[in-house]
C-alpha positions in Angstrom: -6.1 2.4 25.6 -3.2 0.1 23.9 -5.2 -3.2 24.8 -8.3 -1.9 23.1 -6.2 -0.9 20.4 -4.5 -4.2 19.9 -8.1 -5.7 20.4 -9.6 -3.4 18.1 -6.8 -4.0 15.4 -7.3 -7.9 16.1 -10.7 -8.0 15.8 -10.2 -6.6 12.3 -7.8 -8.9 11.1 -10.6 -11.7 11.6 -13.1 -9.8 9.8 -11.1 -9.0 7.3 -9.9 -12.9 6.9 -14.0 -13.9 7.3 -14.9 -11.8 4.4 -11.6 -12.9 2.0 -12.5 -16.5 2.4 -16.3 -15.7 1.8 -15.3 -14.2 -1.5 -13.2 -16.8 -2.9 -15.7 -19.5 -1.5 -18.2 -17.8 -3.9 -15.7 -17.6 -7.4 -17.7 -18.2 -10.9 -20.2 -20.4 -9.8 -21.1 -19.6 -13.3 -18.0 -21.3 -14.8 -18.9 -24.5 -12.6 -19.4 -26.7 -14.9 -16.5 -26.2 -17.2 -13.6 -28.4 -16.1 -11.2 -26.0 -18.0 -12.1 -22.0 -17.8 -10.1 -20.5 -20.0 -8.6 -18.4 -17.4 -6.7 -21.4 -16.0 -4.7 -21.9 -19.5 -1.8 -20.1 -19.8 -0.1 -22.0 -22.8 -1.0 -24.6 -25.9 1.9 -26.2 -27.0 2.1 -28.2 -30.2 5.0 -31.1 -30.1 5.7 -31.9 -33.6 7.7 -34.8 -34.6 8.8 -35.1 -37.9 8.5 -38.6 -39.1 11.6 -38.2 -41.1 13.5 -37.8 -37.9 12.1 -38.7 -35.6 13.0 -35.6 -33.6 10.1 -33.8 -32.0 10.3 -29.8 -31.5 7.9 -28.2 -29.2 6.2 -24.8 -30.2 4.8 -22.6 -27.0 1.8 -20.8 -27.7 1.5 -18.3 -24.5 -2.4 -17.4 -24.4 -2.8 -13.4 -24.8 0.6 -13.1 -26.5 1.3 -10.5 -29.1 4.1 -12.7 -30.9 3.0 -16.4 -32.4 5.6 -19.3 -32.5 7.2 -20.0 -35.7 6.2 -23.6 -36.7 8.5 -24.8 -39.2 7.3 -27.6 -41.5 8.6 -29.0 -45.1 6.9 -29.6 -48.0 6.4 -33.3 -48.4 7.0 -34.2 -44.9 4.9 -36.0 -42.3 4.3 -35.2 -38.6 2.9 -36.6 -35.4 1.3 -33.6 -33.6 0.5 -33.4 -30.0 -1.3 -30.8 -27.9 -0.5 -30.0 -24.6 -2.5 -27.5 -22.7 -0.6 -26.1 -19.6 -1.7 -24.0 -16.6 1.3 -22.6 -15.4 3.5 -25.4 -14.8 0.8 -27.8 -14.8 -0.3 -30.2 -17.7 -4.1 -29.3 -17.7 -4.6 -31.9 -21.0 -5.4 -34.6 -18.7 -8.5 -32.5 -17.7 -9.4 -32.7 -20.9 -8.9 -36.2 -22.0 -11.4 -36.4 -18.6 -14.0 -34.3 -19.8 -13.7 -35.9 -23.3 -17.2 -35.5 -24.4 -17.1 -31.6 -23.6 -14.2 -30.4 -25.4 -13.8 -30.5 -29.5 -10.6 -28.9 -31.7 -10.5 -27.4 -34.8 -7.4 -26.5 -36.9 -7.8 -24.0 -39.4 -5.2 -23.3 -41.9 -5.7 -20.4 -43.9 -3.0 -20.4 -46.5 -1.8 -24.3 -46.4 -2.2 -27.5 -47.7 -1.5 -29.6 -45.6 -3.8 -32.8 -44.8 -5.0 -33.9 -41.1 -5.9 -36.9 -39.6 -7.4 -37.4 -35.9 -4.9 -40.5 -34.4 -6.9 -40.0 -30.5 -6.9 -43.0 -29.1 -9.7 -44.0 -26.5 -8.6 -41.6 -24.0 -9.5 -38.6 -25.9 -11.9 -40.5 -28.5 -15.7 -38.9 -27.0 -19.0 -41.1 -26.7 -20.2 -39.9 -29.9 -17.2 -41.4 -31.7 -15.2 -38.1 -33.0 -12.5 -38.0 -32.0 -11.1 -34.4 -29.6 -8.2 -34.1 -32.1 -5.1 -34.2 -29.0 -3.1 -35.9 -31.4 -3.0 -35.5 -35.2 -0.9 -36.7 -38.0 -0.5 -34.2 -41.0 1.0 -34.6 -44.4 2.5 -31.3 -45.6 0.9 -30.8 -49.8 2.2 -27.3 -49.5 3.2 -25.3 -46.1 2.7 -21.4 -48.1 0.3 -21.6 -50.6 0.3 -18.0 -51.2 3.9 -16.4 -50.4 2.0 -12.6 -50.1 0.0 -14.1 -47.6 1.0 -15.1 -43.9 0.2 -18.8 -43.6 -1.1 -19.7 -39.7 -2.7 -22.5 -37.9 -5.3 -21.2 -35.8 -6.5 -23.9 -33.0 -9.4 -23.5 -30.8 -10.3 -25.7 -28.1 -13.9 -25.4 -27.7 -16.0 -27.1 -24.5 -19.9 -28.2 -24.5 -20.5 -27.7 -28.4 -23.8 -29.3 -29.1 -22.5 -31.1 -32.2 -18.9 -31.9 -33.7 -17.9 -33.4 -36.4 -14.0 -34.6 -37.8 -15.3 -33.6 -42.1 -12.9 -30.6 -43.3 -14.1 -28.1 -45.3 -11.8 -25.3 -47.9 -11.7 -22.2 -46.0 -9.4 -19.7 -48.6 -6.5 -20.5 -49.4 -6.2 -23.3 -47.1 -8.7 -26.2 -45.2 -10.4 -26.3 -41.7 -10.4 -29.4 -39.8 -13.2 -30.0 -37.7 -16.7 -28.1 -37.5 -19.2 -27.5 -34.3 -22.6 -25.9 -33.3 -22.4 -24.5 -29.9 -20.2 -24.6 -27.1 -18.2 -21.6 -26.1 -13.8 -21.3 -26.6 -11.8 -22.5 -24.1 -8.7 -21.6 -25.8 -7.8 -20.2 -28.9 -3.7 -20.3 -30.3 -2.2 -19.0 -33.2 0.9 -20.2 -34.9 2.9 -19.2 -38.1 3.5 -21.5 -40.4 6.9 -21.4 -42.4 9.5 -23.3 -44.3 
């Protein structure tokens, strides 16, 4: 009785193990195709040097958070931006700058002034010549355009869009940088922007 117990409680364990590793062999075929589900991003952090300074200060967006970082910028400032998409502790942007011609950003400030400039080089520069938008320069007009209003950057990181392009457009109070047709969100981050 205890040997066909053991055997019995054995012979369980390997079924149980067969059908585990059938069901992650068979995980979002769906999602094959996209180098960078969103479920694999687990921050967007903006590194913002001040050209000023020199100094750069790096702003964590955790994806699904409830609070947004506080970016702080001054009127009449410049800034080198960077994006840096992590998956854990992981730099996931290089999967990106691989998949280039599948991913597009757009930054949308809804009460700011503040003018943007694509400074990709060739690694994240796509076939069709616009650029992803990894790293930016912006000139700060006006960081709160309208004190009663919040003023945000709202970044989303969108993969297979079936056109981009780098034109900006007045959206409110403020400008959007970038415009697509297509594609679904990778990520999306929100930051507040004060001074």
């Amino acid at each position: 009785m205890k040997n066909t117990l053991k055997n019995t409680t054995f012979i369980l364990g390997l079924l149980f193990l067969a059908l585990s590793l059938s069901l992650t062999s068979c995980h979002r075929t769906d999602d094959e195709s996209d180098d960078l589900p969103q479920e694999e991003l687990s921050d967007v952090l903006l590194k913002v040097t001040d050209q000023a300074t020199g100094t750069p200060v790096v702003y964590d967006y955790q994806v699904n958070s409830s609070t947004n970082p506080n970016v702080k910028l001054i009127n009449g400032h410049t800034y080198d931006v960077e994006v840096i998409f992590k998956n854990g502790n992981e730099d996931a942007t290089q999967e990106i700058r691989d998949a280039k011609d599948e991913h597009f950003l757009v930054y949308n400030f809804p009460n700011s002034d503040i003018t943007l400039t694509r400074t990709d080089d060739a690694s994240s520069t796509r076939a069709d010549g616009s650029r992803v938008g990894l790293k930016t320069k912006w000139v700060v007009n006006t960081a709160i355009k309208n004190t009663a209003a919040p003023s945000q950057l709202v970044l989303t990181l969108f993969h297979e869009p079936v056109t981009v392009s780098e034109a900006s457009s007045v959206s409110g109070n403020g400008v959007v940088y970038g415009t697509h047709t297509g594609g679904e969100t990778d990520a999306q981050a929100n930051y507040n922007i004060t001074n």
